[in-house]
C-alpha positions in Angstrom: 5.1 -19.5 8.9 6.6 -19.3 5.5 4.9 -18.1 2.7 6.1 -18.6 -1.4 5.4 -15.2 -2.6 3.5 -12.9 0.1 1.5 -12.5 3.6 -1.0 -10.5 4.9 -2.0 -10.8 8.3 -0.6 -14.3 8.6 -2.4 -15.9 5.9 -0.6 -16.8 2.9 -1.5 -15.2 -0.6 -0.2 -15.3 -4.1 -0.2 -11.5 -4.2 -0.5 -8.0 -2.5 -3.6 -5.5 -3.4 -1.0 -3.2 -5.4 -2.6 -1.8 -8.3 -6.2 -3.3 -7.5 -9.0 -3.6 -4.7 -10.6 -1.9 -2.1 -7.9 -1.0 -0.3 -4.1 -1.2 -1.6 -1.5 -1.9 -0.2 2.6 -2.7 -0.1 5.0 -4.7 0.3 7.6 -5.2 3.1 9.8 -8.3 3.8 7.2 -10.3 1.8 4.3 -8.8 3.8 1.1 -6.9 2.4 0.6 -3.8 4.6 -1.9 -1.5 3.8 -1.2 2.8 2.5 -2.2 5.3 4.8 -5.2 6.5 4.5 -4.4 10.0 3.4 -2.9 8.3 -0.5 -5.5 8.4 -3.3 -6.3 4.7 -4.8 -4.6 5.1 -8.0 -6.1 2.6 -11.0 -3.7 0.3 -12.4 -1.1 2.1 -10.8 1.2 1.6 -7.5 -0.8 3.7 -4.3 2.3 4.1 -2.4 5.6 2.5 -1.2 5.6 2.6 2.6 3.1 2.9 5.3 3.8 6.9 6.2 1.6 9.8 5.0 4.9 10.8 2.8 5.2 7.3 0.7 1.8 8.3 -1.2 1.9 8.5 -5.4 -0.7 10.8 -5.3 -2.7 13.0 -2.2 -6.5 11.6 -1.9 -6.7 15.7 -0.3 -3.7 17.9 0.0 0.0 18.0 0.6 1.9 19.5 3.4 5.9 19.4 2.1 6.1 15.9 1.8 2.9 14.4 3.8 -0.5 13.6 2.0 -2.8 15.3 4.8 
């Protein structure tokens, strides 16, 4: 399966839930896969950049060194 711009969870859509939605998500190899649980939804704004507790914009709770806890 090839997709023109993105996937998420095999089905092909135009783009990933990045600034907008329930729940957000990223980007990986042209895949949507959703933030940990632990980032804060951030409106208009990017969530996070990986799927680990540490690629969060912003804590939904606290921070422990570089993890969203």
């Amino acid at each position: 399966l090839s997709c023109r711009h993105y996937s998420r969870r095999g089905v092909c859509v135009p783009t990933c839930r990045f600034a907008q939605g329930e729940t957000r998500e990223f980007a990986q190899g042209g895949e949507c896969f959703e933030c940990h649980p632990e980032c804060e939804r951030m409106e208009g704004n990017v969530t996070c950049n990986g799927s680990g507790a540490d690629t969060c914009t912003r804590c939904a709770h606290y921070r422990d060194g570089p993890h969203c806890v």
